[in-house]
C-alpha positions in Angstrom: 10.1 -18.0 -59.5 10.5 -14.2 -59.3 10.7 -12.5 -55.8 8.8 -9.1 -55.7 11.0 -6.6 -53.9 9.1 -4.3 -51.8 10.7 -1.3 -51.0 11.0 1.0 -47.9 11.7 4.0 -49.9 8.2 3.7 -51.5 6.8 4.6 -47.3 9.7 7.3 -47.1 8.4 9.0 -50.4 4.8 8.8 -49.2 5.2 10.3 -45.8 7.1 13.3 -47.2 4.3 14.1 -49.9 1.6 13.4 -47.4 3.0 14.2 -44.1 0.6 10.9 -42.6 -0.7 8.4 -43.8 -3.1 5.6 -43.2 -2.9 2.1 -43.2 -4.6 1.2 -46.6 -2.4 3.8 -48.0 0.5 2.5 -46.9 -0.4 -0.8 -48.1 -1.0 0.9 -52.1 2.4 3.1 -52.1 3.9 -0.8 -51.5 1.8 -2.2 -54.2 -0.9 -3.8 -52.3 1.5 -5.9 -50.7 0.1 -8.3 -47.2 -0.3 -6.1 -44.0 2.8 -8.6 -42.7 5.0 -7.2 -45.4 3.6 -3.7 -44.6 4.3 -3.9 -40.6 8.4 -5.5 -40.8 8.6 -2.5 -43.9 7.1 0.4 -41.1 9.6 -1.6 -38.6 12.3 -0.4 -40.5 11.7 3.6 -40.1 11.2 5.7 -37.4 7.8 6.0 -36.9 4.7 7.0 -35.0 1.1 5.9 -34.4 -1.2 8.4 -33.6 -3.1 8.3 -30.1 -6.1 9.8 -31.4 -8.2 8.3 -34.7 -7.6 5.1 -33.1 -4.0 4.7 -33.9 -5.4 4.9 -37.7 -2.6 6.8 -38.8 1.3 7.1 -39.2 3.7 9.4 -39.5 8.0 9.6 -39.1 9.8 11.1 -36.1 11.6 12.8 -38.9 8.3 14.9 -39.8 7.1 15.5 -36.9 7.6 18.4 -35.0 6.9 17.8 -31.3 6.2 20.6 -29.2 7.4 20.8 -25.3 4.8 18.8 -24.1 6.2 16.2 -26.9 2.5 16.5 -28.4 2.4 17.3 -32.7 -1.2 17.3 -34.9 -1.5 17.3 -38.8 -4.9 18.2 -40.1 -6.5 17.2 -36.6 -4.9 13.7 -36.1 -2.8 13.8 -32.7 0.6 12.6 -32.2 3.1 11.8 -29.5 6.6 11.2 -29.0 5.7 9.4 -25.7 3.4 6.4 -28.0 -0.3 6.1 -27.0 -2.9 8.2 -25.3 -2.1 5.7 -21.9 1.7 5.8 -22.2 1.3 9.7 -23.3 -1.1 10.2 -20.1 1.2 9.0 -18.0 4.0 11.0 -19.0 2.2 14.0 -19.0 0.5 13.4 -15.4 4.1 12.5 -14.1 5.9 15.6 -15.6 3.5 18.3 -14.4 3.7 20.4 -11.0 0.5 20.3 -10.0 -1.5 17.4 -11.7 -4.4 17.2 -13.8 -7.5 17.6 -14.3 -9.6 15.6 -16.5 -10.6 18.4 -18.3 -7.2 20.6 -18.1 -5.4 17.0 -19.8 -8.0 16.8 -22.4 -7.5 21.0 -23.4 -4.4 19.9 -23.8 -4.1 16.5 -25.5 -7.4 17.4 -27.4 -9.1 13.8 -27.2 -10.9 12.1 -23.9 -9.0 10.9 -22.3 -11.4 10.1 -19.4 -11.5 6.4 -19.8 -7.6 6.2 -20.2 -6.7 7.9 -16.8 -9.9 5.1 -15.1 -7.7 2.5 -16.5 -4.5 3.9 -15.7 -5.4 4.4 -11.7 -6.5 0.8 -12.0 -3.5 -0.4 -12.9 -1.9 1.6 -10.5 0.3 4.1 -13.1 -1.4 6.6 -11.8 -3.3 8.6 -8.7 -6.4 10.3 -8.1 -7.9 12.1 -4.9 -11.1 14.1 -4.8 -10.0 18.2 -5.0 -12.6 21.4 -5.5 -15.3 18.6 -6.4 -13.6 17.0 -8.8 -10.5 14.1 -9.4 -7.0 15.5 -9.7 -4.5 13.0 -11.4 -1.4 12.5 -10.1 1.9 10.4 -10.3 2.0 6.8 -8.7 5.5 7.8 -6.6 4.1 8.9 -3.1 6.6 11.5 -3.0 5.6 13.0 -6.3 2.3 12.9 -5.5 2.5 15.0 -2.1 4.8 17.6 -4.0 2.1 17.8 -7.0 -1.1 18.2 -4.6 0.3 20.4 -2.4 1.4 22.4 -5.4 -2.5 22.0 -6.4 -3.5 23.1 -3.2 -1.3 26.2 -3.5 -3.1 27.2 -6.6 -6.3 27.4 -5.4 -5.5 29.7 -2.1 -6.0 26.0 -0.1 -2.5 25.8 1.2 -0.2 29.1 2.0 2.4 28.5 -1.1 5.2 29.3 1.4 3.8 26.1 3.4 3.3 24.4 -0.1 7.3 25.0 -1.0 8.3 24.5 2.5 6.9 20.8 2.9 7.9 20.0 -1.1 12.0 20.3 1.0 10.8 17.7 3.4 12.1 14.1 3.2 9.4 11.3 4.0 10.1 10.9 7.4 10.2 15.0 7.7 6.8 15.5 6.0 5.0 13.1 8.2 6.8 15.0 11.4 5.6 18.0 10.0 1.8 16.4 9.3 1.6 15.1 12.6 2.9 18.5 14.6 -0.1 20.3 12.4 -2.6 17.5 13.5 -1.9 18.2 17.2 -1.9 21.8 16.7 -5.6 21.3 15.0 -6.7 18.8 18.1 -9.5 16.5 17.3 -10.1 16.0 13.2 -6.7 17.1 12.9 -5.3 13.5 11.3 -8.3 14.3 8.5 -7.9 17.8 8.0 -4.0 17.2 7.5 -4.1 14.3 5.0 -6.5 16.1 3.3 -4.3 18.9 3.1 -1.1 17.2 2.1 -2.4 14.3 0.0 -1.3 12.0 3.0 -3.0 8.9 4.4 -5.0 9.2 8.0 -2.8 6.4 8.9 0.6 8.3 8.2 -0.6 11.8 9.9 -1.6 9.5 13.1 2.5 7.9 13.2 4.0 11.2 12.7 1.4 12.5 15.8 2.2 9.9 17.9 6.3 9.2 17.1 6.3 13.4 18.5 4.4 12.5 21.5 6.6 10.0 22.4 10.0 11.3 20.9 10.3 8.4 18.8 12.4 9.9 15.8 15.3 8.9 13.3 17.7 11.4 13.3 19.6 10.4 10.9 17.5 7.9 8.4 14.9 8.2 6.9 13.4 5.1 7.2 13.8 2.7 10.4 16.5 0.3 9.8 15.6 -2.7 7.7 13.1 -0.5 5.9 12.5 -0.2 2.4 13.5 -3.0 -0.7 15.7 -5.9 0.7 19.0 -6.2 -0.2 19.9 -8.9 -2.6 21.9 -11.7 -2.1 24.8 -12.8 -4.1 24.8 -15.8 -5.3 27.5 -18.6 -5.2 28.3 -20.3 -8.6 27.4 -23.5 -8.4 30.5 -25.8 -9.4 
């Protein structure tokens, strides 16, 4: 019984006359061989899926030519070297100074992206908080998140920018020092006004308040002692 050979070179030749390809095309240039044979054949190069199209078509890192956001389109089909739209979200969220806007992501990423970045606060990968009406996306780190709204807040005439670069210096236990000496300045509604203002929880503004009024500060930690992940323990091989 003859074995028929299928051969990777037959995808390599396609994607250099064609640039991308789809799935039933891929399938043809290897001679209508089974969508199994097709997959552990793509496995072999280096490829991509697009995000938009619903992941309809392929392409090789080779031919692509990612830009700085790491975003590359051929004849209106979107690409990324970060994967798909949720993985590509993410990355994008997470890299830029300020955060996102629904509509500032989707200028840039030219699909919706509007049920991705639902799921993706969901699922905790990223951040929202309502700002000038609307949600601004930002990273799931705390710390990131503070220096990107602030940044946002800077933009928009919100926050003094000196203020804005100021407080993005600040350490955690620094920035909610700095929160709560601004919330006693403001007197009453000044918790509120300040978490609003540096993307902070009430709760956070109302510790750094009170550990002033009562001189209760770590000079030199961060965090109180036993705070943060627990070490781990080594463990004895058993004989």
């Amino acid at each position: 019984m003859n074995c028929i050979h299928y051969a990777t070179d037959n995808l390599r030749e396609l994607f250099r006359r064609q640039i991308i390809a789809t799935f039933p095309e891929l399938v043809a240039a290897l001679g209508n061989a089974a969508p199994r044979t097709v997959f552990r054949k793509l496995a072999e190069l280096d490829h991509r899926t697009s995000y938009s199209h619903r992941g309809a078509y392929y392409t090789l890192n080779a031919v692509a030519r990612f830009d700085g956001h790491g975003l590359w389109s051929h004849r209106e089909v979107r690409f990324s070297s970060f994967g798909t739209l949720l993985d590509t979200t993410v990355a994008l969220v997470e890299r830029s100074p300020a955060g996102y806007f629904a509509d500032e992501l989707e200028e840039l990423v030219q699909v919706t992206v509007k049920d991705a970045l639902r799921q993706l606060v969901a699922t905790g990968r990223l951040q929202r908080r309502s700002c000038e009406s609307r949600y601004l996306y930002g990273a799931a780190d705390r710390g990131r998140w503070q220096e990107q709204w602030t940044a946002r807040l800077a933009q928009a005439d919100e926050l003094p920018a000196a203020v804005a670069l100021f407080y993005g210096l600040l350490d955690e236990q620094q920035r909610r020092l700095y929160a709560g000496l601004e919330s006693l300045e403001r007197g009453h509604g000044g918790d509120q006004r300040m978490a609003a203002l540096l993307g902070l929880d009430v709760a956070t503004v109302a510790r750094g308040r009170r550990e002033l009024l009562v001189g209760k500060v770590l000079k030199d930690r961060v965090r109180r002692a036993g705070g943060g992940r627990k070490p781990l323990e080594k463990k004895r091989p058993s004989s």
